[in-house]
C-alpha positions as CSV (number, residue, x, y, z in Angstrom):
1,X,47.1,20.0,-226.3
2,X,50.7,19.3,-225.9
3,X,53.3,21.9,-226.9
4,X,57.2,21.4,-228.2
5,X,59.1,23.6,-227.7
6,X,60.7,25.0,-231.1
7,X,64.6,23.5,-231.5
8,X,66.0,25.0,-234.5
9,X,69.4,23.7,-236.4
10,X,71.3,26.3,-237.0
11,X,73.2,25.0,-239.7
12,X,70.0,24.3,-242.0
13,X,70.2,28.1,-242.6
14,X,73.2,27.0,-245.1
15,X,71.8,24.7,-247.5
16,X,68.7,23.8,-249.1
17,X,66.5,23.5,-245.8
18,X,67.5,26.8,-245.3
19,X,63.7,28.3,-246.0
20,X,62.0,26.0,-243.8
21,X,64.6,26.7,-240.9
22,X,63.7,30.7,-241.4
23,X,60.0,29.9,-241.2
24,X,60.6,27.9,-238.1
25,X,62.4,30.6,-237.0
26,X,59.8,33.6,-237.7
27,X,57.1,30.9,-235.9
28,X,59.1,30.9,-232.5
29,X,59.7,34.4,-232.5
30,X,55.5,35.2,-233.4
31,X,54.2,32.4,-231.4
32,X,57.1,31.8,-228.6
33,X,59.6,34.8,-227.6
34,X,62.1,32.3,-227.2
35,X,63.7,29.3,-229.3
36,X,66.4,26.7,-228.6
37,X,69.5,27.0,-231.1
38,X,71.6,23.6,-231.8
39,X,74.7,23.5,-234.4
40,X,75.4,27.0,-233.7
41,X,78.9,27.0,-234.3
42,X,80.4,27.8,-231.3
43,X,82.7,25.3,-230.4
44,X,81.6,22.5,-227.6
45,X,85.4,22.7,-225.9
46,X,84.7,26.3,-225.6
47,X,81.8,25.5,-224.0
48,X,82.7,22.8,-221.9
49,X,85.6,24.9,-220.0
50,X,82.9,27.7,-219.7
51,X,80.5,25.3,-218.1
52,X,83.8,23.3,-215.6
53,X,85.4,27.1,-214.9
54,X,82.5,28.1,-213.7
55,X,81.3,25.7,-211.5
56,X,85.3,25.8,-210.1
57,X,84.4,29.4,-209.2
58,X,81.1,28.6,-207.7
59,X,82.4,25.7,-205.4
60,X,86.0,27.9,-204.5
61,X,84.1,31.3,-204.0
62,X,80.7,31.8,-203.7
63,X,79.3,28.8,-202.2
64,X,79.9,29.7,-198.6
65,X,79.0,32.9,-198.9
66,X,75.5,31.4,-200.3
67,X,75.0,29.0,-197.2
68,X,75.7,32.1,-195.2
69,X,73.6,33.9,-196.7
70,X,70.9,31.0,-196.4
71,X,71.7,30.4,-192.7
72,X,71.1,34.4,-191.7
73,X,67.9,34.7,-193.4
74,X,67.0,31.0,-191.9
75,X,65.8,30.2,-195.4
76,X,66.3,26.6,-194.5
77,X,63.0,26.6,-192.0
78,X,60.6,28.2,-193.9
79,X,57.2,27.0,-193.5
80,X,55.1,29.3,-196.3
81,X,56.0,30.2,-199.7
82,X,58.1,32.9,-199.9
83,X,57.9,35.1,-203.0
84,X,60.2,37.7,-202.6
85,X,63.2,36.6,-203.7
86,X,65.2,34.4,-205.8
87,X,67.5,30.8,-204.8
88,X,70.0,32.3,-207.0
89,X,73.8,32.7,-206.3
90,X,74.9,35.1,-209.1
91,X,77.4,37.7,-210.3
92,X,77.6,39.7,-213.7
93,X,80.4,40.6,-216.4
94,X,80.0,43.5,-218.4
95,X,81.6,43.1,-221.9
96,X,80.4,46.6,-223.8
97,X,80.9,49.7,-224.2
98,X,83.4,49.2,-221.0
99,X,84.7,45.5,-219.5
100,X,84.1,45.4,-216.0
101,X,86.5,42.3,-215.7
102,X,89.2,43.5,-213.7
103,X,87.0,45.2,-211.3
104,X,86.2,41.2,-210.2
105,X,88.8,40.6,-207.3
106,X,88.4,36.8,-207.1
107,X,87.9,35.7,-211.1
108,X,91.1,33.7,-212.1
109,X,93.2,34.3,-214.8
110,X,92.0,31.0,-216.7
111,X,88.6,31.8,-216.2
112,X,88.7,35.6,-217.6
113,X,90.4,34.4,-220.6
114,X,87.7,32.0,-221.2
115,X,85.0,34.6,-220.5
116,X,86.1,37.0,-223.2
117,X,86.6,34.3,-225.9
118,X,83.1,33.1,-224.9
119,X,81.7,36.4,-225.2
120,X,83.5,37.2,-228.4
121,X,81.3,34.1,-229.9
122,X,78.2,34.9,-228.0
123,X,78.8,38.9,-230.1
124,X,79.1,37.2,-233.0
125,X,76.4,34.6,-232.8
126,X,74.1,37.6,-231.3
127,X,74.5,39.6,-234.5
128,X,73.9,36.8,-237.0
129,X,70.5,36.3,-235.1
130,X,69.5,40.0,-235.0
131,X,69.9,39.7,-239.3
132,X,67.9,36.8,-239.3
133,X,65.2,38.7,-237.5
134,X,65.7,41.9,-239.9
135,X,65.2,39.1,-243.2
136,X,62.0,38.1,-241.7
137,X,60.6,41.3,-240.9
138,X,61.6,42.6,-244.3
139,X,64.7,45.2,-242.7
140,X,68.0,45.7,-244.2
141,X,70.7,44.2,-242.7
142,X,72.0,45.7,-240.1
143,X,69.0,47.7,-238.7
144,X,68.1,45.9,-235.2
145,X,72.1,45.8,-234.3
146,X,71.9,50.0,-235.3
147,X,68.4,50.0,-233.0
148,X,70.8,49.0,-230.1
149,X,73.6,51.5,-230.0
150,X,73.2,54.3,-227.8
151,X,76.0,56.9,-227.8
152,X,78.4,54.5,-226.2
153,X,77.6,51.9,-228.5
154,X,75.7,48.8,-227.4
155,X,74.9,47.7,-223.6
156,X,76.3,44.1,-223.8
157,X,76.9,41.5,-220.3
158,X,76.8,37.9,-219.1
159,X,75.0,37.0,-216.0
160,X,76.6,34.4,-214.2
161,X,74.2,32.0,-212.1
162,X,74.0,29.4,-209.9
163,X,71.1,27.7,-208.2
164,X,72.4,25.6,-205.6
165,X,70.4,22.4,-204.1
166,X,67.0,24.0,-201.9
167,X,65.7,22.6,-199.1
168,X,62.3,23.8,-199.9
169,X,62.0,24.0,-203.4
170,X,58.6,24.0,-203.1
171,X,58.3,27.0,-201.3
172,X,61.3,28.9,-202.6
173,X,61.5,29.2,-206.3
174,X,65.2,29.6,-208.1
175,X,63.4,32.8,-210.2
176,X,60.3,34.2,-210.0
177,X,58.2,34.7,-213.1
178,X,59.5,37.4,-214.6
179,X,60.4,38.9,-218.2
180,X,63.3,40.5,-219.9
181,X,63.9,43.9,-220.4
182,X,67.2,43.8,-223.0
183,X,67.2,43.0,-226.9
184,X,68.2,39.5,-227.3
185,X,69.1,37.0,-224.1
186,X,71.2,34.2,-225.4
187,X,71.5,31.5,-222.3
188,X,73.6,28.6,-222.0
189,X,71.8,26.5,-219.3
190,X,73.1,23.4,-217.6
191,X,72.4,20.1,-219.7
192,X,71.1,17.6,-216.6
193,X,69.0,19.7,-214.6
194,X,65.6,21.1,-216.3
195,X,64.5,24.0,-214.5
196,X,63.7,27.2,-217.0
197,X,60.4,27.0,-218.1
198,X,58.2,29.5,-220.2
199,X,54.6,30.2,-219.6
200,X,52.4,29.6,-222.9
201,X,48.9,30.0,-224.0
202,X,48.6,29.3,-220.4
203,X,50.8,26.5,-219.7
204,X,54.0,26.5,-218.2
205,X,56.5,24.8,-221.0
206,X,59.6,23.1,-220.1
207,X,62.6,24.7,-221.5
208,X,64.7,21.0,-222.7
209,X,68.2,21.1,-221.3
210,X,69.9,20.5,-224.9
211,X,74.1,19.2,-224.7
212,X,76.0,22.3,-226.3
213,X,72.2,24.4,-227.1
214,X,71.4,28.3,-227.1
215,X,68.6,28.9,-226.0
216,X,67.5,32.0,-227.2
217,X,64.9,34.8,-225.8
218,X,63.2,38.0,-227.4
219,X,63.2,40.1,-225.1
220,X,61.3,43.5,-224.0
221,X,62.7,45.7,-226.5
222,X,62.3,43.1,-229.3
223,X,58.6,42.4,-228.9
224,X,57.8,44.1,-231.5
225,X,56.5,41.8,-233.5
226,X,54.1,39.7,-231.1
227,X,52.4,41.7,-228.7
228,X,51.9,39.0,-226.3
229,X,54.3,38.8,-222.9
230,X,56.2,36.1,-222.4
231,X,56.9,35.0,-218.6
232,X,59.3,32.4,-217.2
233,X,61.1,31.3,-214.2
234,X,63.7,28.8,-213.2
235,X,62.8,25.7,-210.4
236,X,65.6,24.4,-208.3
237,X,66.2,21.3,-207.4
238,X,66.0,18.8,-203.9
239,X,69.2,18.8,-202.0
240,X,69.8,15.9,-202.3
């Protein structure tokens, strides 16, 4: 049997349709751990300049250092699978309780202004979706966001990745297979290349690269509901 992957409209959940997109909602959550969020409200310029700035940085800053890193390890001739690490070119910004931004030597200006507003909206967005999840488990509003603050308040970051062409995709995946341990992961993937994929009732789902989508994932601390695990990696593609 062929399974879609659930691709809910955010803005249903403001009008009449606004039951059915809840149900739709408490189905991916019970039957998926993850969901792909379109008309979410954060705005597609904002987006866009994410998505351009950071493939700026990649290209100016991190790309050698990847080939480098490729050509010590001789990653390039491998022969046999190699499952012990990840075709992934990455670095990570912590938002809350403390920024970590100025710690990041070789972020521009531009691109650190961007960052925060984007994280601002990500916040937001995050928090409407955790209340969402309290309606449908019958909480009061408020409780999963009060679930995730330590003494310092909540742990809140963006991961920042790349997954440059592979000469051996086949024998090199971009992740492994592997779950989340935070609350809720809220990803902005590349809209060409399909690559995340999520492994369900056996099969291993495509994860549709969606113009201007969030895709959303449940994660560890959130299964609370669905006792099942979900798994999923990212492929890369050919260099070519």
């Amino acid at each position: 049997m062929e399974l879609t992957f659930p691709v809910i409209d955010f803005s249903k959940l403001n009008g009449e349709e606004r039951a059915a997109a809840m149900e739709m909602i408490k189905d991916a959550c019970e039957n998926w751990g993850f969901f792909e969020l379109v008309n979410h409200g954060i705005s597609h310029e904002l987006m866009d300049t994410v998505e351009r700035l950071t493939k700026e940085h990649y290209r100016k800053c991190m790309e050698q250092r990847f080939k480098e890193m490729v050509a010590s390890k001789g990653l390039e001739a491998v022969q046999s699978e190699i499952n012990d690490m990840d075709w992934e070119s990455t670095f990570f910004l912590r938002h809350l309780p403390e920024s970590n931004m100025s710690e990041i030597p070789d972020l521009e200006e531009d691109y650190r202004k961007v960052m925060k507003e984007f994280a601002v909206e990500l916040e937001k967005l995050a928090e409407q979706l955790l209340d969402l999840l309290c309606e449908n488990l019958g909480l009061e509003p408020g409780y999963l966001k009060k679930v995730f603050y330590g003494s310092k308040g909540p742990t809140f970051g963006t991961k920042v990745s790349n997954y440059p062409p592979c000469p051996k995709p086949d024998l090199i995946k971009g992740l492994r297979a592997h779950t989340d341990a935070g609350g809720i992961i809220l990803l902005f993937q590349d809209d060409k290349v399909s690559g995340l994929q999520l492994l369900k009732d056996g099969q291993w789902i495509d994860v549709p690269p969606m113009k201007h989508s969030i895709v959303i994932n449940l994660g560890d601390q959130l299964e609370v509901y669905q006792p099942s695990t979900h798994l999923f990696f990212t492929l890369i593609p050919h260099n070519n």
